[in-house]
C-alpha positions as CSV (number, residue, x, y, z in Angstrom):
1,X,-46.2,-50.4,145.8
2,X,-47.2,-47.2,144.4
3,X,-44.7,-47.0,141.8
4,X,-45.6,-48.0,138.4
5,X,-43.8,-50.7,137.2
6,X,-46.5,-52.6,135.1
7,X,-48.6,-50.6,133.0
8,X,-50.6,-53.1,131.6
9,X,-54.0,-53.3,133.3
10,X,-56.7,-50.6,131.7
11,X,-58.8,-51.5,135.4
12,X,-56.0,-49.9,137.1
13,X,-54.3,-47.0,134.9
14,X,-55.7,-44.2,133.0
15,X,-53.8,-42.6,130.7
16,X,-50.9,-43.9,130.4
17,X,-49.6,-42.2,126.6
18,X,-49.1,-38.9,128.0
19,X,-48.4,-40.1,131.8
20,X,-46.1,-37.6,133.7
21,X,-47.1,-38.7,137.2
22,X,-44.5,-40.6,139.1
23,X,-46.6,-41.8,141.5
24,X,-49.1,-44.6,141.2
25,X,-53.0,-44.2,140.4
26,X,-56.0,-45.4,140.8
27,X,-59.3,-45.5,139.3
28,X,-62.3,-44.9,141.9
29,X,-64.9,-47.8,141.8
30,X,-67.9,-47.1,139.9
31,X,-70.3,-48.2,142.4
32,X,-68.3,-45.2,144.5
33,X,-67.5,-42.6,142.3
34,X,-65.8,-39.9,144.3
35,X,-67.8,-36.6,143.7
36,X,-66.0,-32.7,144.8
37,X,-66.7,-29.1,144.0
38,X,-64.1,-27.5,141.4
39,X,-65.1,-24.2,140.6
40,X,-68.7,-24.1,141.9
41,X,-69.0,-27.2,139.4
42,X,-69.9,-30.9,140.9
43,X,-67.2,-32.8,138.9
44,X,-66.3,-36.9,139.0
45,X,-62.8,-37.9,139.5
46,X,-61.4,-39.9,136.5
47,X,-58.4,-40.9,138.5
48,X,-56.1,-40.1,141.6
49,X,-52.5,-40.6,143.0
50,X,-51.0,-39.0,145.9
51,X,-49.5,-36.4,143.4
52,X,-53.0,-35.4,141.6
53,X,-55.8,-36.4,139.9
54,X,-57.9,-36.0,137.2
55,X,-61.5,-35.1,136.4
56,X,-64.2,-34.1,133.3
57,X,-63.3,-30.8,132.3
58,X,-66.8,-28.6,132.7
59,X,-65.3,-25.3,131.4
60,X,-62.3,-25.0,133.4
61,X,-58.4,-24.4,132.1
62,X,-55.3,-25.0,132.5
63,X,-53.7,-23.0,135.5
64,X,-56.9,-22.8,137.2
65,X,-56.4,-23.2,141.0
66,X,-58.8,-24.1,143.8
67,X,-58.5,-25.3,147.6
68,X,-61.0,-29.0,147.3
69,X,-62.6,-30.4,150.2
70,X,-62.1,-34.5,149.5
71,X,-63.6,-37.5,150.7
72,X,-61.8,-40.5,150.3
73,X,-64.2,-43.8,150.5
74,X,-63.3,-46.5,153.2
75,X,-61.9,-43.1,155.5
76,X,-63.6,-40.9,157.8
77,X,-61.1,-37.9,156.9
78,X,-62.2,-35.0,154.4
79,X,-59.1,-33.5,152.5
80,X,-58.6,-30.2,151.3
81,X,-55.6,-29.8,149.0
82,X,-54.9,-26.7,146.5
83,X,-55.4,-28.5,143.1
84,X,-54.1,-26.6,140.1
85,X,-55.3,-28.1,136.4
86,X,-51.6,-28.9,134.6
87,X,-53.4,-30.2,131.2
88,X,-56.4,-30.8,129.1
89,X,-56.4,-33.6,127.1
90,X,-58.2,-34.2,123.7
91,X,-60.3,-36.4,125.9
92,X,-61.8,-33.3,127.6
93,X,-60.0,-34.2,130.9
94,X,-58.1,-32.1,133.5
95,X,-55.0,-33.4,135.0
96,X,-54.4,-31.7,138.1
97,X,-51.8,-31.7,140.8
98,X,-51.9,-31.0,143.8
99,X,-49.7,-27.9,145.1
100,X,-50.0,-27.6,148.6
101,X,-50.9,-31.2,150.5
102,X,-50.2,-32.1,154.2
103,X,-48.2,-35.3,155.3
104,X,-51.6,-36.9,157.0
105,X,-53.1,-36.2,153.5
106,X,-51.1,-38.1,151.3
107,X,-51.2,-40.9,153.6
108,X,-54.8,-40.6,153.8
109,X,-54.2,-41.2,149.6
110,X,-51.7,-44.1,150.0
111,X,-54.2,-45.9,151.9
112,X,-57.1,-45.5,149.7
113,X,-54.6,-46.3,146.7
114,X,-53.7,-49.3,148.2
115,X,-56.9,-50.6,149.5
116,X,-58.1,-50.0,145.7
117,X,-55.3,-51.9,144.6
118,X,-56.1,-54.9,146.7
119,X,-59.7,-54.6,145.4
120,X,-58.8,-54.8,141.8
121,X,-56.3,-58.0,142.4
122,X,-58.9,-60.2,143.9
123,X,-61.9,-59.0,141.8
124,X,-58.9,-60.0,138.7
125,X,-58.2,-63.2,140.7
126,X,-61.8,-64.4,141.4
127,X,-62.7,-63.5,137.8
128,X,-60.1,-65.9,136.6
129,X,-60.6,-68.7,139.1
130,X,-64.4,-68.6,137.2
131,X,-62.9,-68.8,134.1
132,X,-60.2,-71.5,134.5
């Protein structure tokens, strides 16, 4: 389930033209947008899979490496991965991996992938049984 197969839903994915992740992302809920420290900057994630994430750019570049501390909503677990920024896109946004990760970690991100996943399916479904 966290393998892209269908890239059709714009609730779900986040840029998918220049997609090099293999693992399937998520975008945090607006009314819990997940907040960290990249740099001594407060940035906003755009997106994450259990392979990386992205966030606004505020001055940062490519190659630019950091240990995060991450808190996953719906979890009482704080991460702290090594993210290094791959790219930034013309859209001013830094895709990031992350280089070192621990087991417990990316399960920690499976979970909170999935749980999004379920949450976006039944907002879809509820929004079409009002419609129908």
């Amino acid at each position: 389930m966290f393998w892209k197969e269908k890239q059709n839903n714009s609730e779900i994915f986040s840029f998918e033209s220049n997609d090099r992740r293999s693992s399937y992302r998520v975008l945090p809920p607006a009314n819990a947008p997940i907040v960290f420290k990249f740099g001594g900057e407060k940035v906003q994630m755009v997106n994450i899979s259990a392979g990386g994430l992205a966030f606004k750019n505020k001055g940062f570049k490519s190659g630019d490496t950091q240990t995060i501390e991450l808190l996953l909503p719906y979890q009482n677990v704080t991460l702290a991965p090594i993210l290094e920024i791959n790219t930034i896109d013309d859209q001013n946004v830094c895709h990031c991996r992350f280089r070192e990760i621990g087991e417990d970690e990316v399960e920690a991100i499976h979970k909170y992938v999935l749980k999004r996943q379920k949450e976006v399916m039944q907002s879809q479904k509820a929004s079409k049984n009002v419609t129908s």
